[in-house]
C-alpha positions in Angstrom: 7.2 12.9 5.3 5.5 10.1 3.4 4.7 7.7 5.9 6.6 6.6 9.3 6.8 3.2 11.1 4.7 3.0 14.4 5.8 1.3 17.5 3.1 -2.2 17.8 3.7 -5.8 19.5 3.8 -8.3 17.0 2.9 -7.1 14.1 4.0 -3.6 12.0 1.9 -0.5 12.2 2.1 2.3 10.3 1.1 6.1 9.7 0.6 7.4 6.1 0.1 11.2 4.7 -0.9 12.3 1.9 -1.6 16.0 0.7 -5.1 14.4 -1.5 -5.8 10.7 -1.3 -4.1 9.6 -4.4 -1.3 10.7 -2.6 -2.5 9.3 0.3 -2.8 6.1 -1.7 0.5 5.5 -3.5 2.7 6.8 -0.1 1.1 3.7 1.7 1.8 1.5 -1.9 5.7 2.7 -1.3 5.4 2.3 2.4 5.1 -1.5 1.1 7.3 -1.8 -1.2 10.0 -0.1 1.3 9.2 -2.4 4.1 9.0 -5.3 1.5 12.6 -4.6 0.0 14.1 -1.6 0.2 15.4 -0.1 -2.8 13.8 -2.1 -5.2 13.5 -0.6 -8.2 12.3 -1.9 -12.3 9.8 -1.8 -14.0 9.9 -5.1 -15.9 6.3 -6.4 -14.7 3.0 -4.4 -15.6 0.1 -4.9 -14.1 -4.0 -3.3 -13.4 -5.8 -3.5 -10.0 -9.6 -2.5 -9.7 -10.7 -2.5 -6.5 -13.9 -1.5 -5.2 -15.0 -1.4 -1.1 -17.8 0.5 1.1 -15.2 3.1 2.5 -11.9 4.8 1.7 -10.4 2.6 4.7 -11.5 -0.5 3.1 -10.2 0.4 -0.4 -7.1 1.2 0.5 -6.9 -1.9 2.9 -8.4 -4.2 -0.2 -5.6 -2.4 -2.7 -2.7 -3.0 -0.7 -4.0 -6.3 -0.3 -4.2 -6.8 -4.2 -0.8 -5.1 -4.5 1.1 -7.8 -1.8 -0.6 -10.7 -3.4 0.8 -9.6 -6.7 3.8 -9.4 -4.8 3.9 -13.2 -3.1 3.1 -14.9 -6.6 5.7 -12.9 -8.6 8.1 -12.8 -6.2 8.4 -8.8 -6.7 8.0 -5.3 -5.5 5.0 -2.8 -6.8 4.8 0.6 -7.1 2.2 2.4 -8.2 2.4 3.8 -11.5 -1.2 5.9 -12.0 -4.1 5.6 -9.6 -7.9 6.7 -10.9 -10.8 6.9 -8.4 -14.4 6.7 -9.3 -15.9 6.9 -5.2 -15.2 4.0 -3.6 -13.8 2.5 -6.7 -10.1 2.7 -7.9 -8.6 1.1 -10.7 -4.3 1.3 -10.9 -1.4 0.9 -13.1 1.8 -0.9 -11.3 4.6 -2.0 -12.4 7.6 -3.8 -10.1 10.9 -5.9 -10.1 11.6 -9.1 -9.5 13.5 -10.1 -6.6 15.4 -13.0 -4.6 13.8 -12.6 -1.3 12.1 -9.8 0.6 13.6 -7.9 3.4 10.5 -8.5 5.3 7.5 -11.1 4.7 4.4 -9.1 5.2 1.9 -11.9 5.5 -1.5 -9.5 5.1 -2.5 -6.0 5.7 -5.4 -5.8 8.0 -8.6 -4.0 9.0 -7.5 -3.6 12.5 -7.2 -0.2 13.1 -7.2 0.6 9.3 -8.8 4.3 9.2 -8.4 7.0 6.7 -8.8 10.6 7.9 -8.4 13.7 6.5 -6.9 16.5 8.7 -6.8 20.0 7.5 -5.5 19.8 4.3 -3.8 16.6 4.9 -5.0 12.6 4.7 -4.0 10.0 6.9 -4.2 6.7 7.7 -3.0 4.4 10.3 -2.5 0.1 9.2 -1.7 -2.7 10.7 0.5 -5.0 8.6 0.8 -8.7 9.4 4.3 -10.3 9.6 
């Protein structure tokens, strides 16, 4: 399981897994993409994120952020192509599709509850998306 939708009042909350935290990284990236428009797929827009933030919550908080806004001014759906970390630093490869409308308008993700754990041999992390 990649990631599953959690039960939350007004807004959409999520659990992610990943067996290392790329992993971890581009399942919450799809998560995205999934809730943004299912099915989506092409590759006709290219782009590069680097992001850089004081913890692995934040980062992946900040790149999801990058990704949607990518999203809301192209009018497309991301998925993550190549992810390289340097610490708290990442720099990625996307590439997306264009599309008429989204399934669901996903406004911001946020800090709330934004945590990235790693359990056993598995990461985590719960976020809050705003819609």
């Amino acid at each position: 399981m990649k990631y599953k939708i959690l039960s939350h009042t007004a807004d959409l909350r999520l659990e992610v897994y990943g067996k290392t935290i790329e992993e971890l990284f581009k399942n919450a990236a799809e998560a995205l993409a999934d809730i943004q428009k299912k099915g989506a797929v092409g590759r006709e827009l290219k782009e590069r994120i680097a992001v850089e933030a004081a913890s692995q919550s934040a980062l992946l908080v900040d790149f999801l952020n990058d990704i949607l806004a990518k999203s809301q001014i192209n009018k497309a759906v991301y998925r993550v192509d190549s992810l390289d970390f340097a610490g708290n630093k990442l720099t990625a490869k996307i590439s997306g599709a264009k599309v008429e409308k989204f399934d669901e308008d996903v406004k911001a993700v946020t800090y709330h509850e934004a945590d990235v754990k790693k359990d056993g041999d598995l990461f985590t992390a719960k976020l809050v998306l705003d819609i």
